[in-house]
Every structure is written in structure tokens, then in C-alpha cells.
C-alpha positions in Angstrom: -58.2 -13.1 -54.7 -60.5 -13.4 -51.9 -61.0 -16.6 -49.8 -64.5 -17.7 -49.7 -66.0 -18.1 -46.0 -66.0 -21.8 -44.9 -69.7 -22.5 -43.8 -67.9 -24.8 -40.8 -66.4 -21.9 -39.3 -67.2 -20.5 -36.0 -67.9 -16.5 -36.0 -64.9 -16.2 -33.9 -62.4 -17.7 -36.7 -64.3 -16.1 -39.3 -63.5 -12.4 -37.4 -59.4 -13.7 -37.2 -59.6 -14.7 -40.9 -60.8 -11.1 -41.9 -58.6 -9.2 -39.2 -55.5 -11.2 -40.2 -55.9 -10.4 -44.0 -56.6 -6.8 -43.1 -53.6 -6.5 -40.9 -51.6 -8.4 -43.9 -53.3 -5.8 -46.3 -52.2 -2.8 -44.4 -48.7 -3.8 -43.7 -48.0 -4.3 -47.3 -49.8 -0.7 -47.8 -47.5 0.6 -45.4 -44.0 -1.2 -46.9 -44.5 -1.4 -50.0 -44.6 3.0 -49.9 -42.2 3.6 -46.6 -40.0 5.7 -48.2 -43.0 8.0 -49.1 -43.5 9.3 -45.3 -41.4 11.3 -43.4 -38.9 10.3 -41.2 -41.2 11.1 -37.7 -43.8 8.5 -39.6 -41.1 6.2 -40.2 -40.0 6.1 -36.9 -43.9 5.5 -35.5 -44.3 2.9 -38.3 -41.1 0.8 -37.5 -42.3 0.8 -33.6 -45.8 0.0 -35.0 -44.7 -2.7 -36.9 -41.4 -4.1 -35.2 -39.0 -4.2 -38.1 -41.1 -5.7 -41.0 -40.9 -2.0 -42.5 -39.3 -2.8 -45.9 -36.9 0.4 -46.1 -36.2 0.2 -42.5 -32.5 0.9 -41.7 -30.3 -1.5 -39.0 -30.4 0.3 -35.5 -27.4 2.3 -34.5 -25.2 0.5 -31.8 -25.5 2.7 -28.5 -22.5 4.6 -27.3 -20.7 2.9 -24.5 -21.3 4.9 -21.4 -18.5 6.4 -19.4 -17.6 5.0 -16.6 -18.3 7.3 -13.8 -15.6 8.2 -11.4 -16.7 9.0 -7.8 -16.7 12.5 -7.1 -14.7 14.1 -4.5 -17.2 15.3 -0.9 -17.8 18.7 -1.4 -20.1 19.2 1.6 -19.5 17.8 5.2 -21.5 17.7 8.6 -19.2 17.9 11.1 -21.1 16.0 14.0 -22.0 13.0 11.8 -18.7 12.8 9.4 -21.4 12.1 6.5 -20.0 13.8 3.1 -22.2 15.0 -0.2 -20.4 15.9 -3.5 -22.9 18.1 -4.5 -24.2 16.9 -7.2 -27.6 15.0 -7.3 -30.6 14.9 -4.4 -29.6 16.6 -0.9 -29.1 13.4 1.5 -31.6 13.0 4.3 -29.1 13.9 7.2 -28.6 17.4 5.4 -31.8 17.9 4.7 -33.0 17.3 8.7 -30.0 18.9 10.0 -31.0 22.5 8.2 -34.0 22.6 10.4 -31.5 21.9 13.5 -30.1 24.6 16.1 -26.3 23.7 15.1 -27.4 24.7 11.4 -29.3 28.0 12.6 -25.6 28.7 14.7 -23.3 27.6 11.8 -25.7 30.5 9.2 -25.4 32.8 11.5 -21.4 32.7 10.4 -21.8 31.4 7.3 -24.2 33.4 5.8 -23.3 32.9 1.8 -23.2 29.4 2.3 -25.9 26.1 2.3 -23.6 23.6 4.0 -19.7 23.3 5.6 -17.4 22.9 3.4 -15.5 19.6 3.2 -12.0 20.5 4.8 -9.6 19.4 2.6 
């Protein structure tokens, strides 16, 4: 049953009043038929709502992550001792030592290959 508007309030309350019914409206809409949307809408509606969705299932625990082991140096430059394992971004000193004249001399040798080898 509808409230009736209090003549002693401001437009302002009035305009919360009638958005805070709507948006108490539209969430029982939306729980009281959950299980009638797909799982995708689900999903959007349980981040829409937080978890007030009435069929909404407890979140998974995450996995724990691995522990990551430091890689062996794959890649070494010689003149600065600095290693790279390879994987991930190219360090700066690699990257500004390909434009050097030691790196055009080293290609010239090593023609298959980016960087020097780590030795070992």
C-alpha cells in the first residue's frame, strides 16, 4: 500500500522517498525471480546488487597461488655482469646495449642469437 506524501516534506525527501521504494521494488523484482535469468545475468545482478540476490551462491575460496621460485639467468652481458632469465620485459641495460658497437661485434658471431648466453 502506498505511503501518502507528507505535505511538510521538502521536494528533495519526497524524490528519496519515491527513489528508495522504487529501488526496494526492483530488487524484490529481481530476487524474488533470480533463478529465472541466466547465469551471465546472474552474475551482472549479484555485482549490481552486492549479495542481496536471494538465490545467490557463497563465493568460491581462491586457489592459493604458487610460490614462485626464482628462475635460473639465461641471458648475460658480459661487461656489466647484469643477468635476465628470459622470461618477462627485456631489462633496460639489454635493451641500450643492442644499439651498442660490442652488440653489432658479438652478432656478427652470433648470428642466431638475441643475447650471450649465461655461461654456466
Amino acid at each position: 500500500m502506498p505511503r501518502k506524501p507528507s505535505a511538510s516534506l521538502s521536494p528533495q525527501a519526497l524524490l528519496r522517498a519515491a527513489t528508495k521504494e522504487a529501488y526496494e521494488r526492483v530488487t524484490l523484482l529481481l530476487t524474488t525471480s533470480f533463478d529465472d535469468f541466466s547465469p551471465e545475468q546472474q552474475r551482472r545482478l549479484r555485482a549490481l546488487l552486492g549479495s542481496e540476490g536471494a538465490a545467490s551462491p557463497a563465493k568460491r575460496a581462491k586457489p592459493a597461488k604458487a610460490e614462485r621460485k626464482e628462475l635460473p639467468p639465461r641471458y648475460w652481458l658480459p661487461h656489466t655482469q647484469e643477468t635476465w632469465s628470459g622470461r618477462g620485459r627485456v631489462p633496460n641495460t639489454f635493451l641500450a646495449w643492442e644499439g651498442t658497437v660490442a652488440h653489432t661485434e658479438w652478432k656478427k658471431h652470433h648470428p642466431d642469437e638475441r643475447f650471450p648466453a649465461y655461461p654456466g
